[in-house]
C-alpha positions as CSV (number, residue, x, y, z in Angstrom):
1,X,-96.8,131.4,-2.6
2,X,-94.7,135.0,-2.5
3,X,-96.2,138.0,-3.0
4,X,-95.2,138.4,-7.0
5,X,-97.3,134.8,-7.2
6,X,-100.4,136.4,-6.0
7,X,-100.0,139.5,-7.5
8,X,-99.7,138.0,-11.4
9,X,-102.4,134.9,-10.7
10,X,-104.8,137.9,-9.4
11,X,-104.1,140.0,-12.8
12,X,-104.5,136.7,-15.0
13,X,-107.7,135.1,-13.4
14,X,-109.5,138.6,-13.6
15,X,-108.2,139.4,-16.9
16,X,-109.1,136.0,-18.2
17,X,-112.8,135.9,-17.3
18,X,-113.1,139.8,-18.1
19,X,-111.8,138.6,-21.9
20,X,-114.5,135.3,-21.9
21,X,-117.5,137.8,-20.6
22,X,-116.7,140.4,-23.3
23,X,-116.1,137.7,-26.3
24,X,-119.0,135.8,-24.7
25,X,-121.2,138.8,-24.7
26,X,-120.5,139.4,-28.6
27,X,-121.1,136.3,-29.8
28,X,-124.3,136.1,-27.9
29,X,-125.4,139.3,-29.2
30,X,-124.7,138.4,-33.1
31,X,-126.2,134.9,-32.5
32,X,-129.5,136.6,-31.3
33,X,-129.5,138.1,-34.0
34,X,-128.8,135.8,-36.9
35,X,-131.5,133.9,-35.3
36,X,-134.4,135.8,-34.0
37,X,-136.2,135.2,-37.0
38,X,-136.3,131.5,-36.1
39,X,-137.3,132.4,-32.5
40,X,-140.4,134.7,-33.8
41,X,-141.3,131.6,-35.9
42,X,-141.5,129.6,-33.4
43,X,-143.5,132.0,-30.4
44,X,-140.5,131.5,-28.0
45,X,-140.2,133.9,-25.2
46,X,-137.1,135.2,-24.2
47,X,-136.8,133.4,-20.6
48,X,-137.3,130.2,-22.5
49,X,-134.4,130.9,-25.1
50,X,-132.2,131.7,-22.7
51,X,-132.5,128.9,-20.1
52,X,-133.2,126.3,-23.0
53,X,-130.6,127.8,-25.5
54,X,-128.0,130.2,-24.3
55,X,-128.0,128.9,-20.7
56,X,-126.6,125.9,-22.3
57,X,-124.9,127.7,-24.9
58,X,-122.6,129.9,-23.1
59,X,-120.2,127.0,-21.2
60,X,-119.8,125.4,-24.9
61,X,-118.9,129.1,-26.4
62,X,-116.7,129.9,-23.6
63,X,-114.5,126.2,-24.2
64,X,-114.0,127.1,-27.8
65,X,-113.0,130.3,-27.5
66,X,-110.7,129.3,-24.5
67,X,-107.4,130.0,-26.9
68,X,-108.1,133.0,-27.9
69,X,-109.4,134.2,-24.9
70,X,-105.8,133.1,-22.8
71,X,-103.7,134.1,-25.5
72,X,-105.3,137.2,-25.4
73,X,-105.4,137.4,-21.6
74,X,-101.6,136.7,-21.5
75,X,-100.7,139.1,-24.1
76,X,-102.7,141.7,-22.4
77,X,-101.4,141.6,-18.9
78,X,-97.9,141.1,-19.9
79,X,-97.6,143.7,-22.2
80,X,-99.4,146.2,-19.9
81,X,-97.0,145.4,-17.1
82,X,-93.6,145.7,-19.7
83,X,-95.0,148.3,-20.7
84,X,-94.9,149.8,-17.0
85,X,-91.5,148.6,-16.3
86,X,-93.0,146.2,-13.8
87,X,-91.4,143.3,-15.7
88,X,-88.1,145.0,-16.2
89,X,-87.9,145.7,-12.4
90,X,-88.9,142.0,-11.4
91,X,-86.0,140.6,-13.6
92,X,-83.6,143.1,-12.3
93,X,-84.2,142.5,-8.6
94,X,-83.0,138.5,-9.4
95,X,-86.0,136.4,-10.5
96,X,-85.6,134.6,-13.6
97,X,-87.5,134.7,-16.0
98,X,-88.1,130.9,-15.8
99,X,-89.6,131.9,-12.3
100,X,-91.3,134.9,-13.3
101,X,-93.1,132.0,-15.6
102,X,-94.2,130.0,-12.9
103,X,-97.2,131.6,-11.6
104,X,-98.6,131.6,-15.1
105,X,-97.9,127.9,-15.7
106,X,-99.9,127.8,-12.2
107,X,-102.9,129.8,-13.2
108,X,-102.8,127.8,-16.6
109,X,-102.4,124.5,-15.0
110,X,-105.8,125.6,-12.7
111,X,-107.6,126.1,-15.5
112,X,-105.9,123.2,-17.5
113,X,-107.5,121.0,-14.8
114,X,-110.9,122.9,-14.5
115,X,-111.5,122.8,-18.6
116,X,-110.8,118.8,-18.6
117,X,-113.6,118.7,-15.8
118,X,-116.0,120.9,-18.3
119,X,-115.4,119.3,-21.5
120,X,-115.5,115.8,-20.0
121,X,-118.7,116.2,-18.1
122,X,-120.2,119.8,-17.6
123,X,-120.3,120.9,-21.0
124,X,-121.7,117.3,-22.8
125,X,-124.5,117.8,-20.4
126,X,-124.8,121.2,-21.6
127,X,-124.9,120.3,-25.0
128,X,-127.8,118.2,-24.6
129,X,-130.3,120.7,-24.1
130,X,-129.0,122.7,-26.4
131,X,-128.5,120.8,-29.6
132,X,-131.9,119.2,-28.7
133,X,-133.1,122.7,-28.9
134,X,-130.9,124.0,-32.1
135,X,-132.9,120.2,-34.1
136,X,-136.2,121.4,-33.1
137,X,-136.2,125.2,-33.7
138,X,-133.5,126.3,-35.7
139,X,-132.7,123.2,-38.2
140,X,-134.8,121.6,-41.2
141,X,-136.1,118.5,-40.5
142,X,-133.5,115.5,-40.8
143,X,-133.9,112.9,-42.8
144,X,-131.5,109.8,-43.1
145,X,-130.5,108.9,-46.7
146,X,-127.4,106.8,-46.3
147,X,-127.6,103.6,-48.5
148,X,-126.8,100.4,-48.7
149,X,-126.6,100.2,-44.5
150,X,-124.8,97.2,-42.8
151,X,-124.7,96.7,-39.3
152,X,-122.8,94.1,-37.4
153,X,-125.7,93.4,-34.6
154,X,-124.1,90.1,-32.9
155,X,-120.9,87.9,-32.8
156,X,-122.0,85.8,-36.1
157,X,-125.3,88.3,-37.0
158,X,-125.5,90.7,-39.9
159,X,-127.6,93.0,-41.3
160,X,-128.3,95.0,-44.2
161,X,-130.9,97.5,-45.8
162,X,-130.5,99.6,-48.7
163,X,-132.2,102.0,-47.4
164,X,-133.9,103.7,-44.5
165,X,-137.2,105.9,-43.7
166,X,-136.4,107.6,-40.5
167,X,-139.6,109.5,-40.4
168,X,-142.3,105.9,-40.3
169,X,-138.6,103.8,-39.1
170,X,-139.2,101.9,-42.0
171,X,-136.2,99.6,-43.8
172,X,-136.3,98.6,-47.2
173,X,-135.0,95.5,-49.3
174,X,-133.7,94.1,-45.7
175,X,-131.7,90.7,-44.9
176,X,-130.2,89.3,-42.2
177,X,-127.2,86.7,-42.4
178,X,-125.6,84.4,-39.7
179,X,-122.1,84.0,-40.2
180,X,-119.4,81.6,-38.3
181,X,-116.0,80.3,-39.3
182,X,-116.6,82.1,-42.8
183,X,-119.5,80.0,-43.7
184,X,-123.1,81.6,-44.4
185,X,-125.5,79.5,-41.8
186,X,-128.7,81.0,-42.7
187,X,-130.1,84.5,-44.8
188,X,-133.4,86.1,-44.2
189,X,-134.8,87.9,-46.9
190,X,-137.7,91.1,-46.9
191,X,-138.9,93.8,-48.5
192,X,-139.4,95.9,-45.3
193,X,-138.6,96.0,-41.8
194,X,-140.6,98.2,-39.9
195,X,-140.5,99.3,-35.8
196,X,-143.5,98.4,-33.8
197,X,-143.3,101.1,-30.9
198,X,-146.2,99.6,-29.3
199,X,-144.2,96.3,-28.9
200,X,-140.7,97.6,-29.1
201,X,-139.5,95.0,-31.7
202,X,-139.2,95.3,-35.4
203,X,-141.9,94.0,-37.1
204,X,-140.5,91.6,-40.8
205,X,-142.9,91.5,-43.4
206,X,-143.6,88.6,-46.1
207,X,-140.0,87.0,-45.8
208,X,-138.1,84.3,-46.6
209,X,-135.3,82.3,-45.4
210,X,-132.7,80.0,-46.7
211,X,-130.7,77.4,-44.2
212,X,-127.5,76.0,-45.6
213,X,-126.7,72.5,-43.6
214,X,-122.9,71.6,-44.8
215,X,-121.8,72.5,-48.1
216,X,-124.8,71.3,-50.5
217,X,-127.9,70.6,-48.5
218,X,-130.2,73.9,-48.0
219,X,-133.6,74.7,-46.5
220,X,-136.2,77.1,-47.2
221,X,-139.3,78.5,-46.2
222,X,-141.3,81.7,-46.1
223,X,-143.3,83.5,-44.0
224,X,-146.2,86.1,-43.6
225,X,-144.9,88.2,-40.4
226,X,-142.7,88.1,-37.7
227,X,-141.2,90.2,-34.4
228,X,-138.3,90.1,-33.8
229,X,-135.9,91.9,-31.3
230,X,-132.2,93.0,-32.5
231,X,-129.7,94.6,-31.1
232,X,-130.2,97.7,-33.2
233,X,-133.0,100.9,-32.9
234,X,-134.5,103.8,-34.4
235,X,-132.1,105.7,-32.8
236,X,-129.3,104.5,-34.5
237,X,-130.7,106.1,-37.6
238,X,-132.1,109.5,-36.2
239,X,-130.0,113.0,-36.2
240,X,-126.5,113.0,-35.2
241,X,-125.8,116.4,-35.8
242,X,-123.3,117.2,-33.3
243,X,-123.5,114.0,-31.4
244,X,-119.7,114.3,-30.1
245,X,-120.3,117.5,-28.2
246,X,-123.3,116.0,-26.1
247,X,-121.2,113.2,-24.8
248,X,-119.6,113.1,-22.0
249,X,-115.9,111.0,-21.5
250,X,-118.2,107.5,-20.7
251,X,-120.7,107.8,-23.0
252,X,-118.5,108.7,-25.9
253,X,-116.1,105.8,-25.1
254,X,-118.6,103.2,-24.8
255,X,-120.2,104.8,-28.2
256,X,-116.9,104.4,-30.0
257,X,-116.5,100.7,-28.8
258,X,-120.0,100.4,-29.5
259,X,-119.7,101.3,-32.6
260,X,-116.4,99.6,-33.6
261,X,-118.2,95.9,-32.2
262,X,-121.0,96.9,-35.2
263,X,-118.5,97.0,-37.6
264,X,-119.3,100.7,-38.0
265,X,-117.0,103.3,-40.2
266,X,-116.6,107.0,-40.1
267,X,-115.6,106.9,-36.1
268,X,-112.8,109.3,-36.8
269,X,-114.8,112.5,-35.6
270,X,-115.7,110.9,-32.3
271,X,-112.2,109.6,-31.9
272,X,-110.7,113.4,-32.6
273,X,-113.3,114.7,-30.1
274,X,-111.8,112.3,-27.6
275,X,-108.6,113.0,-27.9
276,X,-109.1,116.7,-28.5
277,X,-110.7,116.8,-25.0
278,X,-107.6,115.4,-23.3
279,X,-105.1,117.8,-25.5
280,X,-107.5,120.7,-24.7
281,X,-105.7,121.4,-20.9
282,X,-102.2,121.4,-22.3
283,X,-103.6,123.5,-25.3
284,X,-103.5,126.2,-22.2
285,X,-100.4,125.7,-20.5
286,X,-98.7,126.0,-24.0
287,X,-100.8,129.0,-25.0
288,X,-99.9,130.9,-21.7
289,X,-96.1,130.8,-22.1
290,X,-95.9,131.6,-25.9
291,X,-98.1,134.5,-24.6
292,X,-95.4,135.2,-21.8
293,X,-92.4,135.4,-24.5
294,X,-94.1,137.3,-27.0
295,X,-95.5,140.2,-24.5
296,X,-92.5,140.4,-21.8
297,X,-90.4,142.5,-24.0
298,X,-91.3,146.4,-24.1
299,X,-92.0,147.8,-26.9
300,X,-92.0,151.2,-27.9
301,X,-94.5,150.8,-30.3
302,X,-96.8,150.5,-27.3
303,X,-99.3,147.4,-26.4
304,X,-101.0,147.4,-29.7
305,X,-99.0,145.1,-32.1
306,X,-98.6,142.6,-29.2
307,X,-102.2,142.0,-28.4
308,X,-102.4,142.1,-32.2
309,X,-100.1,139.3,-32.5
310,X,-101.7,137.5,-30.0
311,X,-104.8,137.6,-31.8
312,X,-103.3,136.5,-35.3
313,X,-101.4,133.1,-32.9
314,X,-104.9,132.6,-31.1
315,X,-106.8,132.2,-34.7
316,X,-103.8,130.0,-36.1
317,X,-104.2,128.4,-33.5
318,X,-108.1,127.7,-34.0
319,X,-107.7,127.5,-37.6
320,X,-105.1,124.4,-36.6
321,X,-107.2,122.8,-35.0
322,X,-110.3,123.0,-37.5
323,X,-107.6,121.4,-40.1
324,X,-106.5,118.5,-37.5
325,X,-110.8,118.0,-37.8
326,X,-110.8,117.6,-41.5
327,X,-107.9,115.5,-41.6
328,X,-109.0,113.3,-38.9
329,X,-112.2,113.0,-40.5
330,X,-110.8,112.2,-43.6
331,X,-109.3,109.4,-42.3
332,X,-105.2,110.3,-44.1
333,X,-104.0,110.5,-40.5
334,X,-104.5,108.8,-37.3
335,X,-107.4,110.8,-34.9
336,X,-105.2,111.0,-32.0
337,X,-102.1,112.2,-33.8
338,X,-104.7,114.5,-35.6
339,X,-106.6,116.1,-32.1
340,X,-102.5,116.3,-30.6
341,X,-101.3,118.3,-33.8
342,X,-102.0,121.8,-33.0
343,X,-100.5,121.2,-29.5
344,X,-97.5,119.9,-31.2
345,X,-96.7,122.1,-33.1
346,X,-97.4,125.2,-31.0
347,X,-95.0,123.4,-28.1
348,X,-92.5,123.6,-30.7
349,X,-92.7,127.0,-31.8
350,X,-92.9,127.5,-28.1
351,X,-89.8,126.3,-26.9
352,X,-87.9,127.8,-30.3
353,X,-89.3,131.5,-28.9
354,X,-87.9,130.7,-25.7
355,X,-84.5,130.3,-26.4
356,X,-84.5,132.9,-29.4
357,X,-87.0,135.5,-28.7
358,X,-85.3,138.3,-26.7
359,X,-86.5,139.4,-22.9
């Protein structure tokens, strides 16, 4: 590593975590704020908040605003040193620019590999505590009210309610159907399913059940009560807000397969958040040499309309990805192509700067 190495990876490191601690610092501020109504509400002292809330909240901030906060960092430090000939006097004494690059690609590469490290593990963890803490202090209480529920609970197993109490994990108008080779083996019928959390098994009230043996003959009886264990709990029906974000890379793969086995729709968010996490650390790399192009050239205008421009590319940027969400979610493309999109099309813009843009 030469001397011009060290010297830009020093300038980019500290100007990058200066830019997280001052955006950090905002946002932290304005959500106090917004919610310190909830916190009086609730008695909560201010060293419980902060290990319980923002302790947490702070490494989840700091990933979404990652970005902005690179593009900006870039922008920043490469305007400043244009606009100090420094940049004009490194090209001139016979490194390229492609070189001059290099020890930006490095310092976005270190960070590339540090963010897939905190969204895949660090962060989920993180999240825990803190959603768990956003459900009981700051959010009404949740109630489920999907209907007509089906849930694939076994290889030949099915079962449906129309609806579910979450709050006594109660299911109404409930039946369970064995299915092989296309041909309905048996149907239980009942008014309610309830959990026993004494016993840990759901608990089937006043049922019946009808048997079909071969095409025409059929049995059927009834009964008063009966336990039963299946392959489905309570928790399958409780709050999922934000469920993605507490995940880390195992638990939200074997979720997704989990889920997919059940027969279970609507696991496009969960696929984006996937793929999302492994497009994240190129996000950077891409970020930090569009920054390079637009801030190398100086400007006699001064720093100000580049760092402005960064800002506007950084929020396209996040207002990309909030799109590739909706879409994703909305099922018109695929999640992965969906979570790659921004990166995509940035990388192209990218490489259209560098062989147009002027340096």
């Amino acid at each position: 590593m030469k001397i011009l190495d060290r010297y830009i990876l020093k300038k980019f490191f500290v100007t990058y975590f200066f830019v997280v601690a001052i955006l950090i610092s905002v946002i932290v501020v304005i959500d106090y704020t917004e919610k310190s109504d909830d916190f009086i509400k609730h008695d909560l002292s201010i060293a419980y908040i902060f290990m319980e809330y923002y302790l947490n909240y702070i490494p989840n901030m700091a990933n979404t605003l990652s970005p902005i906060a690179i593009f900006i960092t870039v922008v920043f430090m490469t305007a400043r040193m244009a606009s100090h000939t420094e940049i004009i006097a490194i090209l001139s004494s016979g490194v390229s620019f492609r070189r001059f690059l290099l020890p930006y690609v490095m310092g976005a590469t270190i960070l590339g590999v540090f963010t897939f490290f905190m969204v895949g593990w660090i962060i989920p963890n993180a999240a825990k505590v803190q959603v768990a803490f956003q459900v009981k202090y700051l959010k009404n209480p949740f109630y489920y009210d999907d209907r007509d529920i089906h849930f694939r609970i076994g290889d030949s197993t099915y079962i449906y309610m129309e609806y579910y109490n979450n709050r006594n994990k109660t299911g109404y108008k409930f039946t369970m159907e064995k299915i092989a080779d296309n041909k309905l083996l048996s149907k239980l019928r009942s008014d309610k399913v309830a959990w026993d959390t004494t016993a840990q098994k759901w608990h089937i009230a006043e049922y019946t059940v009808h048997e079909f043996i071969g095409e025409k003959e059929e049995k059927m009886w009834t009964g008063t009560e009966m336990d039963t264990s299946l392959n489905i709990t309570p928790k399958y029906f409780e709050n999922n807000y934000k469920l993605e974000e507490t995940m880390t890379f195992d638990e939200l793969e074997n979720f997704i397969q989990e889920q997919k086995a059940r027969g279970v729709g609507n696991v496009e968010r969960f696929l984006n958040t996937k793929y999302e996490r492994y497009a994240y650390p190129f996000a950077i790399i891409i970020l930090t040499v569009m920054g390079v192009i637009i801030s190398a050239k100086k400007s006699r205008r001064g720093t100000g309309p580049q760092i402005a421009f960064g800002f506007t590319m950084a929020f396209i940027y996040l207002l990309f990805v909030i799109m590739s969400r909706s879409i994703a979610a909305g099922g018109t493309v695929s999640p992965m192509l969906a979570a790659w999109l921004p990166n995509l099309t940035f990388f192209g813009i990218t490489i259209f700067m560098y062989f147009t843009v002027p340096r």
